[in-house]
C-alpha positions in Angstrom: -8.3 -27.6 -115.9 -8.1 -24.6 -113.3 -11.0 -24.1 -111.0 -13.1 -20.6 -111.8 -15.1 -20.8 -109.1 -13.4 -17.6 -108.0 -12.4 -14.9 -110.4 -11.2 -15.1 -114.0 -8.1 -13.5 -113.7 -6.7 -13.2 -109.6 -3.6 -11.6 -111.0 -5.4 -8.8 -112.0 -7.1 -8.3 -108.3 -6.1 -5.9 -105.1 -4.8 -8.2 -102.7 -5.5 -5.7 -100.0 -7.4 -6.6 -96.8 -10.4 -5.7 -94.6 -8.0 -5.8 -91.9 -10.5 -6.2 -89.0 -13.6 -7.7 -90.4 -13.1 -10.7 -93.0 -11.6 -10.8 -96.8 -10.5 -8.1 -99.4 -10.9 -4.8 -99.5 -12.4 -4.7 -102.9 -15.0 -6.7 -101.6 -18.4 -5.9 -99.2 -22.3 -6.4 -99.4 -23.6 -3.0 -99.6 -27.1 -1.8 -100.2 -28.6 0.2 -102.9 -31.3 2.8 -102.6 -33.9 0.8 -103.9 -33.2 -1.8 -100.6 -31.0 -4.6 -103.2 -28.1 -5.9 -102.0 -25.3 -6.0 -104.0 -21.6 -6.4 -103.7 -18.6 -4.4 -104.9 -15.6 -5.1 -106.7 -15.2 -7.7 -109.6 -13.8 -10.6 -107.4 -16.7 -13.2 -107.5 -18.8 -14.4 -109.6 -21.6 -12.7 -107.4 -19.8 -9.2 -107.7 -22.1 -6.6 -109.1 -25.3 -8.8 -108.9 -28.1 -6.7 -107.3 -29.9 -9.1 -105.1 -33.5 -7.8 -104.3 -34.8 -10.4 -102.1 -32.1 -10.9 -99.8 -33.1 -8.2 -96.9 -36.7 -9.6 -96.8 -34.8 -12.8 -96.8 -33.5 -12.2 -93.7 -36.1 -10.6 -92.3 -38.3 -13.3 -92.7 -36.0 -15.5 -91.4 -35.4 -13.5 -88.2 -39.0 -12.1 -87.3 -37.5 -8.5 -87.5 -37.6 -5.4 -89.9 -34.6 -3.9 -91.0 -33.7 -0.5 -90.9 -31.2 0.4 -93.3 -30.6 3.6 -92.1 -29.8 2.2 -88.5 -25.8 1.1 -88.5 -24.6 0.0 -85.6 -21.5 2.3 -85.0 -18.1 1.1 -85.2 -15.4 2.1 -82.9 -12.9 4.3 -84.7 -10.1 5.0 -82.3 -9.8 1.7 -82.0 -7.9 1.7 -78.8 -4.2 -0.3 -78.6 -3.3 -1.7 -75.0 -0.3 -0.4 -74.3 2.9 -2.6 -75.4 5.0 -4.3 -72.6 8.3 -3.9 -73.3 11.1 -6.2 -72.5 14.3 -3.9 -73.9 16.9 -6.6 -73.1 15.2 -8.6 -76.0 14.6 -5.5 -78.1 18.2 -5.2 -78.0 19.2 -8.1 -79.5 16.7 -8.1 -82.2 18.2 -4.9 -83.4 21.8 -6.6 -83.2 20.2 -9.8 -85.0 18.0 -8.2 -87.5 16.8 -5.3 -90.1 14.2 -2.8 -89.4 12.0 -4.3 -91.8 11.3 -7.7 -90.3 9.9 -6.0 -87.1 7.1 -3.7 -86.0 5.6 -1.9 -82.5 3.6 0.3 -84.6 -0.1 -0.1 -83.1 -2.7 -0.7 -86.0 -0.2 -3.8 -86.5 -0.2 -4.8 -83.3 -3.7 -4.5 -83.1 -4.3 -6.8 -86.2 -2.2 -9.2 -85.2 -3.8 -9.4 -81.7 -7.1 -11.5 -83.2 -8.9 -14.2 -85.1 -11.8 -14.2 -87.0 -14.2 -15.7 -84.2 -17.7 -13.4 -84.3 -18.1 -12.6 -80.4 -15.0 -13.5 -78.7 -12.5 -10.9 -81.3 -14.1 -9.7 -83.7 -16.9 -8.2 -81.9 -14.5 -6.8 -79.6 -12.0 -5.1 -81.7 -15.1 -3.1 -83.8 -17.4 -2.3 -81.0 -15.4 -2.6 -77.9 -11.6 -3.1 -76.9 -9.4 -6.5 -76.7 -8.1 -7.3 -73.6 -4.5 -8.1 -74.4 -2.5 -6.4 -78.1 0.3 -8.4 -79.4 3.8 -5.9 -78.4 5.4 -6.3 -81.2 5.0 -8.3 -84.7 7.7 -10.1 -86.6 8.2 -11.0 -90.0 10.5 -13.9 -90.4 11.5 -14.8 -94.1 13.9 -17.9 -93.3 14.4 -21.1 -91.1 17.2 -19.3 -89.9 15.0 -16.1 -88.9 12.7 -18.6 -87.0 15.4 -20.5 -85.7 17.2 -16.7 -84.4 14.3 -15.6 -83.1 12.9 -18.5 -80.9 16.8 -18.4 -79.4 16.3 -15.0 -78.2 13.0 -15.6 -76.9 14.1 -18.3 -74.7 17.0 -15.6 -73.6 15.0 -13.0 -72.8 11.7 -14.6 -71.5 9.4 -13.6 -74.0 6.3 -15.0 -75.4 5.9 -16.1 -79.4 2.9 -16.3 -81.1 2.7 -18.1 -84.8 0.5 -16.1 -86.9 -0.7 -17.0 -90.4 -4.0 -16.1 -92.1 -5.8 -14.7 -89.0 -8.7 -16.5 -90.2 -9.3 -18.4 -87.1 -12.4 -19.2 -85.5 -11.6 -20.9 -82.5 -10.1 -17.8 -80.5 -6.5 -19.6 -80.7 -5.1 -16.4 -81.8 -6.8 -14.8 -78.7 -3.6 -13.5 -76.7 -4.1 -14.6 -72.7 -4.9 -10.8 -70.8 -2.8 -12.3 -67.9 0.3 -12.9 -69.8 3.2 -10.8 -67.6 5.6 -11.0 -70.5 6.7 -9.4 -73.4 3.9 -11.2 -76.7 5.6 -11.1 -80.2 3.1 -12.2 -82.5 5.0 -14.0 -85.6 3.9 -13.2 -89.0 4.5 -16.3 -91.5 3.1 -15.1 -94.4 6.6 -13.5 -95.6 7.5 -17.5 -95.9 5.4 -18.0 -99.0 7.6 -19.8 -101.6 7.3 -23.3 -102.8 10.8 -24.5 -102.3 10.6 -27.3 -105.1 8.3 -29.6 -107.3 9.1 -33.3 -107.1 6.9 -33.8 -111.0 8.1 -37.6 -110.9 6.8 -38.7 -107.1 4.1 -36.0 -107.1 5.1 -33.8 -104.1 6.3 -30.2 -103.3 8.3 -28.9 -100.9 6.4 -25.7 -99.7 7.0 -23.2 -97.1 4.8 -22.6 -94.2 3.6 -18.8 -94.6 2.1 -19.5 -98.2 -1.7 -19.0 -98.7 -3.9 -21.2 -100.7 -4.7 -18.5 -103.2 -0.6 -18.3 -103.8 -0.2 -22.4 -103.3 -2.7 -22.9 -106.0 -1.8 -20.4 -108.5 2.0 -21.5 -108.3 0.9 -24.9 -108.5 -1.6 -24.9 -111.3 1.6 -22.8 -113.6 3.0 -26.0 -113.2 0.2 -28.0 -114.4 -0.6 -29.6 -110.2 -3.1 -28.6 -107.6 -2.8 -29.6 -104.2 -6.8 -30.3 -103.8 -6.7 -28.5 -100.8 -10.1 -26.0 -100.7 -11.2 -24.8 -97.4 -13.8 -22.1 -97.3 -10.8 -19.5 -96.2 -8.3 -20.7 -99.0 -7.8 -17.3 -100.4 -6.4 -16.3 -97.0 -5.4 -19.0 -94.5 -2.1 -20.8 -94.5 0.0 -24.0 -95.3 1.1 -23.8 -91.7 -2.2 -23.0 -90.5 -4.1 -26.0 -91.9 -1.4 -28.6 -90.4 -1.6 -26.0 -86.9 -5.7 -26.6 -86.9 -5.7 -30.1 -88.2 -8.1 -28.5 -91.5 -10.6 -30.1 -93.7 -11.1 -28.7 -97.5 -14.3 -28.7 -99.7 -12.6 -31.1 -102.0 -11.5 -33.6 -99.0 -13.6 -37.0 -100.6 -11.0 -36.7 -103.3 -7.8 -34.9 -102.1 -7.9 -35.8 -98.3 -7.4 -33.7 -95.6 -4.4 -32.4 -94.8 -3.1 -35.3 -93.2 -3.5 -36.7 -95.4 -1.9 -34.5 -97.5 1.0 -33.5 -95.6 4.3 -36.2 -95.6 6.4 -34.3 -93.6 6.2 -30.8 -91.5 9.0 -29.0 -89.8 8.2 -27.5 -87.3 10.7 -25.5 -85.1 10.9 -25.7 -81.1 12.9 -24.1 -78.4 14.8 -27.5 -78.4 15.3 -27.8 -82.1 13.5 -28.9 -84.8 11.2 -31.7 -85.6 10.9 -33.3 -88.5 11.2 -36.9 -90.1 14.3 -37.5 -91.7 12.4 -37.7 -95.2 9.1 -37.7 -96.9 7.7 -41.1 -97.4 4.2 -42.7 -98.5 3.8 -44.2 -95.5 6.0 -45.4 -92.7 6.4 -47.9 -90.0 8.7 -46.4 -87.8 7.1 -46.5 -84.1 5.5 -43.4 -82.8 5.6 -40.8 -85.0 6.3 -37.0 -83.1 4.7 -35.6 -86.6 1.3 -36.4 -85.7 1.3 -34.2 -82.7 2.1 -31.0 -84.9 -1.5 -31.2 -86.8 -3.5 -30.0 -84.6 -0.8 -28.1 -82.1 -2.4 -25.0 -82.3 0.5 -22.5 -81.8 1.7 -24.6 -78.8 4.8 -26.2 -79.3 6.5 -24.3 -81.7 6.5 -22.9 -85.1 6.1 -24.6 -88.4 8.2 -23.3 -91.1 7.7 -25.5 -94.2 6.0 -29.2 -95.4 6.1 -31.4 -98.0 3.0 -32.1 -99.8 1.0 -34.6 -102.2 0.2 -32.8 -105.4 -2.1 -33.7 -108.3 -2.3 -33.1 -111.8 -5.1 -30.7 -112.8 -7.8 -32.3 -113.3 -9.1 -32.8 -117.2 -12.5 -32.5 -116.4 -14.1 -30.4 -113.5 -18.0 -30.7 -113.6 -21.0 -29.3 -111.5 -23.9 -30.6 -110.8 -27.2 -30.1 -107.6 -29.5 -32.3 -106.9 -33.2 -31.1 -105.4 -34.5 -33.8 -102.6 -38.4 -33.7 -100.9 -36.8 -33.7 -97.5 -33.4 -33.4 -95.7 -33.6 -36.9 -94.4 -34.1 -38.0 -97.9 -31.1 -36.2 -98.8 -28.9 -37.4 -95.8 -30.3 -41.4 -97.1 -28.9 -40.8 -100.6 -25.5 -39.5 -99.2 -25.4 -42.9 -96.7 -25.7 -45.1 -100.2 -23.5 -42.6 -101.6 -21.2 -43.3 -99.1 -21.8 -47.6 -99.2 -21.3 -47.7 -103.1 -17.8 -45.5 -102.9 -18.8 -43.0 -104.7 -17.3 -40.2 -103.7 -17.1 -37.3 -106.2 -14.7 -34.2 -105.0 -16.8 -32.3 -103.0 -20.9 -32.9 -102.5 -22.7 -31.0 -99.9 -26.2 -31.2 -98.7 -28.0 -28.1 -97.1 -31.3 -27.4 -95.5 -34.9 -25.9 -96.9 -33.5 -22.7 -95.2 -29.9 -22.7 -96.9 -31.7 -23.4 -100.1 -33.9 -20.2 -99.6 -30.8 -18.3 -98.2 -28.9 -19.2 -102.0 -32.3 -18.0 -103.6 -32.4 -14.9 -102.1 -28.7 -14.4 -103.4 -30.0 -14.7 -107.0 -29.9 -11.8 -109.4 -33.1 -9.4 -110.0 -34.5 -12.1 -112.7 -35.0 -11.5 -116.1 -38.4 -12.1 -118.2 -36.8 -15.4 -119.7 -35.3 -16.7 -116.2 -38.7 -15.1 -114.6 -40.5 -18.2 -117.1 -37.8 -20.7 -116.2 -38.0 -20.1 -112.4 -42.1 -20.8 -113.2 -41.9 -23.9 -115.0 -38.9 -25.7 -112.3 -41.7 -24.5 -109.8 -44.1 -26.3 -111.7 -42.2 -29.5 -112.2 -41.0 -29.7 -108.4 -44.0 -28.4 -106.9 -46.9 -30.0 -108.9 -45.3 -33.0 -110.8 -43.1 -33.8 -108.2 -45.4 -32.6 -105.2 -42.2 -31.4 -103.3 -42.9 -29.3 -100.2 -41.8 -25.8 -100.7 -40.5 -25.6 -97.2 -38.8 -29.2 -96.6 -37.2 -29.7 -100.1 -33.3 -29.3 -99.9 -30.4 -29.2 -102.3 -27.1 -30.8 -102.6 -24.5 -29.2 -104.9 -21.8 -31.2 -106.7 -18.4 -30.9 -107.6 -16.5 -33.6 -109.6 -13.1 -33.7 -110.6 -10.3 -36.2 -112.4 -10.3 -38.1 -115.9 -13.6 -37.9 -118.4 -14.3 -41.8 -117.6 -14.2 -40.8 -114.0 -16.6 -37.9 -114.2 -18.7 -39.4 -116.2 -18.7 -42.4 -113.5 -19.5 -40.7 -111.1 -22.1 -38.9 -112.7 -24.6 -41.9 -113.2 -23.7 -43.4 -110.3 -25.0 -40.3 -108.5 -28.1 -40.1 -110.5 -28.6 -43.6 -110.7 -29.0 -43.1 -106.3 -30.8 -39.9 -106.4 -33.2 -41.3 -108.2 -34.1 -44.1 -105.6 -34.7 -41.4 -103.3 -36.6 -39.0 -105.7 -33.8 -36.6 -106.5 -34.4 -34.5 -108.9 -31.5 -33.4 -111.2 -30.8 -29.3 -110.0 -28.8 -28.2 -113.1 -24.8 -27.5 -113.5 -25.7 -23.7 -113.4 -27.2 -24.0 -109.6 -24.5 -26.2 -108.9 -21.5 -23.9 -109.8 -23.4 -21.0 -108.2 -23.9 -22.7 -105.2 -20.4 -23.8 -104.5 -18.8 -20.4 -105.9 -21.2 -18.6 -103.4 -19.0 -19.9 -100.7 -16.1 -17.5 -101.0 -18.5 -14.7 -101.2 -20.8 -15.2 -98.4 -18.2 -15.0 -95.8 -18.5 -11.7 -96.1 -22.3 -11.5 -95.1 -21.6 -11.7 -91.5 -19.8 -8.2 -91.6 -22.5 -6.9 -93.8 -25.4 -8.3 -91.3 -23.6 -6.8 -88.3 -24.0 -3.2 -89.7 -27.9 -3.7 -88.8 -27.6 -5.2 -85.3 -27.7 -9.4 -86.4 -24.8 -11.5 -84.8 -24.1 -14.5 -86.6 -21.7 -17.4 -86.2 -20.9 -21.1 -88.3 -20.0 -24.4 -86.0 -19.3 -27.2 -87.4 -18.9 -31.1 -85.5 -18.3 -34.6 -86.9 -21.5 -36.9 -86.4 -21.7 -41.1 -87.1 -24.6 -41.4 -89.1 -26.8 -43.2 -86.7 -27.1 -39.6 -84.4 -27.1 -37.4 -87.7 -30.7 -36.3 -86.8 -30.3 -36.7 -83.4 -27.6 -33.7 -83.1 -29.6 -31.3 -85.5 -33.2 -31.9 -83.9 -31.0 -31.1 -80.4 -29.4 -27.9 -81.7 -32.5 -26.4 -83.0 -34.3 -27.1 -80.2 -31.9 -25.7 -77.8 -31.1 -22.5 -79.8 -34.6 -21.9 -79.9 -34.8 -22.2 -76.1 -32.0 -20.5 -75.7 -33.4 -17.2 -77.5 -36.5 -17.3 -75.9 -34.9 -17.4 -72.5 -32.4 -14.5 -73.2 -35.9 -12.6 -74.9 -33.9 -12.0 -78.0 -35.7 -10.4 -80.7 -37.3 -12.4 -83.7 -36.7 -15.9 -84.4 -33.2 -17.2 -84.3 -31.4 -18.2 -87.3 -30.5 -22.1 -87.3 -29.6 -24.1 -90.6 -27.7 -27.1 -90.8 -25.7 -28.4 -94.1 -24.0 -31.6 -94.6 -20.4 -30.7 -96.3 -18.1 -33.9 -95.4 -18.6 -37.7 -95.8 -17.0 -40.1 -94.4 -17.9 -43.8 -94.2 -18.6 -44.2 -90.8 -20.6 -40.5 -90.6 -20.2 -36.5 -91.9 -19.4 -33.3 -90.9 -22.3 -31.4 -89.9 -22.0 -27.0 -90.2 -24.8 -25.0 -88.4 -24.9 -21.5 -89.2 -26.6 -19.6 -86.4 -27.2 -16.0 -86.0 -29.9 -13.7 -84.3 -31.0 -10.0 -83.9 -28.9 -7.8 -81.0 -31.4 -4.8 -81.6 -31.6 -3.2 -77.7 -30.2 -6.3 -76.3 -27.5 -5.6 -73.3 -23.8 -7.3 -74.3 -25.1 -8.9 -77.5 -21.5 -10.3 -77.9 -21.3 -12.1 -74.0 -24.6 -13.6 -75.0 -23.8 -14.9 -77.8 -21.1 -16.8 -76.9 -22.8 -18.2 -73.8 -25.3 -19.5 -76.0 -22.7 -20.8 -78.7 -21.3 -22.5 -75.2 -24.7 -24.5 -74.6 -24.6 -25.9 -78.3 -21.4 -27.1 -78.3 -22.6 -28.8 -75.2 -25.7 -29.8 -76.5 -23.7 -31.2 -79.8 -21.3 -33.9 -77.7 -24.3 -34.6 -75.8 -26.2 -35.5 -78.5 -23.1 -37.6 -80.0 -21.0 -35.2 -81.8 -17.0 -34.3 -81.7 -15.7 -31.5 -80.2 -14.6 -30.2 -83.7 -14.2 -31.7 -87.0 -11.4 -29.1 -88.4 -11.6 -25.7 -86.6 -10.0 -26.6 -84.1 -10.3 -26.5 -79.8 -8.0 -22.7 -79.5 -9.7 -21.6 -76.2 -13.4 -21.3 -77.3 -13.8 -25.3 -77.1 -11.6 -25.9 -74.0 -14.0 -26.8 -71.8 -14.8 -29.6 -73.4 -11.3 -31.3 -73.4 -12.2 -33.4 -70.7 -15.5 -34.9 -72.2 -13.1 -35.5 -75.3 -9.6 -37.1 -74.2 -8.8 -39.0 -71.0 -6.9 -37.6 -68.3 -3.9 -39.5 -69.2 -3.7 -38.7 -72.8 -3.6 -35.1 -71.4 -1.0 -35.8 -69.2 1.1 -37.5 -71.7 0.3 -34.2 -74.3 1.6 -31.6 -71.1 4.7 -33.9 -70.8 5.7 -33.2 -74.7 4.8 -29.3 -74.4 7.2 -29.5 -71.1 9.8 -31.6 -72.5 9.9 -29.2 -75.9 9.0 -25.8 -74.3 9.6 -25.8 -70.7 9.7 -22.4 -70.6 6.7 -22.0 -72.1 7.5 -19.7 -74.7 5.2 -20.7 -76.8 2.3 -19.4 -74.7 -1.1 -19.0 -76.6 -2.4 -21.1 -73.9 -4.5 -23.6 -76.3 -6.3 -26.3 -75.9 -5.7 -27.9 -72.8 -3.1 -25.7 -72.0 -5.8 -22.8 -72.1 -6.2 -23.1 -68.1 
């Protein structure tokens, strides 16, 4: 079966962007007269809901009353730094191609000029001005295109930038201010077919520029699915998953994408890498391949991959579990993860996220008014669940009936040594459907002064409560030493297993009302908790990626050799350095 969690019918929807802030048009929190949130357009499952209880939500949360008639003012002119011109180059791209594969117009330059990341672009490019604007964008739509233009790059000295969702939030689509030459920002996303479907072996060939929403729709029309779900799937790319080295809701049964992935191509200013062909696995000595997930616009650009695909799935169930205390619920996942049990996706999140998915719920009606009583009363007074430390993990399960069914008492059989307390499918489907919708929120909250920002780590599970006791404390520190407004907003969730530890995501946010530079202190504050998380034993990442907002931490994360040997591949590929992002630990 197809997965709903999105909208009926996506044929039917504008595929039209934001642009600047994050996601469709069609789509933004807005609120009502009466003070309810709600959210336009018919895209989500949440589309249309009016949400009463979310403002005090967050009000509560932050120590600080909204005003609604207060919006922080956007910058309309939007100003463009002025493009650098190298006409040499512009020359021959004229000779080589049409008129409609290339663009100096400025709101195009401008959009192709940033990621998604909260203080370091986005920030920027509504309230301020970026540093450096891509001077010109191109729109490839073969290998030969790529291959064309990377040759007249390397003639004329000019910088390319592989571009593919924009949905990054690692500021690796940042362009360096000091960069003297001529930046041509590459636009994939006209390389969006899949190339062929291997039914037999279970694989696709499947060109770089396609976006989940478009892999999984021409999949699932011929009865496969890639199982590939991150929380930007509707936007972000094929070649921007293998580029960031991404993780998917559904990882525990689809992998991630290296797992995924059997072969890239990836084109270089010395040619092309690629294996010869597509295998299961192979013994072959070092293999180049695994240098491209992760690269990061560094060493080239990645035109197309073959991938595992699946069937659909015959059965897709939901399910959410309530547990007394997060440490309870981070005990059943460990056994969860001893026994093998691993159903497609299962995620644990905090007292706070679980009052955060309340305050999304609809204005209740008299008979959900009596339900909302009587679960109160069981969790609350039969149960004697703390109201404030209970948490919830939603579950997603996927593959034959026998499976899910499997899988189901398993689960239950574990909860209940820990006293889990079955949630419902309903709360379960909502909660992992809310994900595509609350992305948005951030752009929404920014209208009324509150910066917020997700990071996300891998942790063994020995140190799991070691790193989120360390964030909290320090981001509490933190906001009292800046005298920030209110409270801050810290939550953790658990959204990855694996069987020697998880992936953590904090979500952290504050109020910016009257504060100086809101956007420089936020970042030097998301600074100390990346710190503070490798201190306290986590990884530098677990799938957004280094890009330039992590590379200070490069050396606390690889030896000096293993960065020598990396700079000896970017040289020996790119000695020019055309491809000049400047990620990673080439960001000095």
């Amino acid at each position: 079966m197809a997965d709903k969690s999105l909208s009926a019918d996506q044929s039917k929807l504008d595929d039209k962007l934001w642009g600047h802030r994050w996601g469709f048009s069609d789509t933004r929190f807005v609120t009502l007269p009466d003070g309810a949130t709600s959210v336009t357009g018919n895209r989500y499952a949440i589309s249309g809901t009016e949400m009463p209880g979310f403002l005090p939500f967050v009000e509560e949360m932050l120590d600080v009353k909204i005003d609604v008639n207060d919006i922080k003012p956007e910058r309309r002119d939007k100003p463009v730094t002025p493009a650098r011109i190298n006409e040499a180059f512009i020359r021959a791209l004229q000779v080589a191609f049409p008129a409609s594969q290339y663009t100096q117009d400025d709101p195009a330059r401008l959009l192709h000029s940033h990621g998604q990341t909260t203080a370091d672009e986005v920030y920027k490019v509504l309230y301020g001005e970026l540093d450096r604007a891509a001077d010109l964008v191109f729109y490839p739509e073969s290998e030969a295109d790529v291959e064309t233009l990377i040759q007249l790059a390397a003639a004329h000295d000019v910088a390319l930038v592989p571009y593919g969702g924009g949905t990054s939030v690692s500021c690796a689509l940042q362009l360096p201010a000091e960069e003297p030459r001529m930046i041509v920002v590459v636009d994939m996303r006209r390389m969006n077919k899949i190339e062929w479907i291997d039914a037999e072996n279970y694989r696709a060939g499947v060109q770089a520029g396609i976006t989940g929403n478009q892999l999984e729709a021409a999949l699932a029309a011929a009865g496969f699915t890639s199982g590939h779900e991150p929380d930007s799937v509707e936007l972000s790319t094929l070649g921007g998953w293998i580029a960031t080295n991404a993780s998917g809701m559904k990882k525990n049964r689809y992998g991630n994408i290296e797992d995924i992935v059997e072969n890239v191509t990836m084109i270089t200013p010395q040619g092309r890498i690629e294996q010869a062909a597509a295998m299961p696995r192979t013994s072959m000595g070092m293999r180049l391949q695994d240098l491209l997930f992760g690269s990061e616009g560094n060493l080239g650009i990645i035109t197309k991959a073959v991938i595992k695909i699946h069937k659909l799935p015959e059965v897709q169930k939901f399910g959410s579990l309530v547990f007394p205390t997060f440490q309870t619920g981070t005990d059943f996942l460990y056994e969860l993860a001893r026994a093998g049990v691993f159903p497609a996706s299962i995620r644990l999140m905090d007292n706070i996220q679980f009052r955060f998915g309340s305050a999304l719920k609809p204005r209740p009606t008299l008979g959900k008014k009596l339900m909302s009583k009587l679960e109160k009363f069981v969790l609350l007074k039969l149960k004697g669940f703390d109201p404030h430390e209970l948490c919830v993990a939603t579950v997603v399960m996927e593959g034959t009936a026998e499976e899910v069914a499997y899988q189901q008492k398993m689960i239950a059989k574990i909860a209940k040594k820990y006293n889990g307390v079955a949630g419902g499918e309903g709360n379960g489907r909502r909660g992992y459907a809310l994900t595509y919708a609350i992305a948005y929120i951030r752009d929404y909250l920014s209208d009324y002064h509150i910066i917020g920002e997700t990071y996300e780590t891998t942790v063994p599970w020995s140190k799991v409560g070691a790193v989120i006791e360390a964030v909290d404390r320090v981001a509490q520190a933190k906001h009292a030493e800046y005298g920030l407004p209110g409270k801050p907003y810290v939550s953790p969730r658990i959204t990855q297993l694996y069987h020697t530890g998880v992936c953590i995501y904090f979500t952290h946010g504050f109020s910016t009302k009257g504060v100086d530079k809101p956007d420089e202190v936020f970042g030097e504050i998301e600074h100390e908790l990346r710190r503070t998380i490798m201190a306290a034993g986590g990884s530098i990442s677990h799938h957004h990626g280094v890009g330039k907002l992590r590379k200070d931490f490069m050396d606390k994360t690889i030896s000096p050799t293993t960065a020598e040997v990396l700079k000896g591949v970017k040289q020996a590929h790119d000695p020019q350095n055309i491809f000049g992002i400047r990620n990673n630990i080439f960001a000095e």
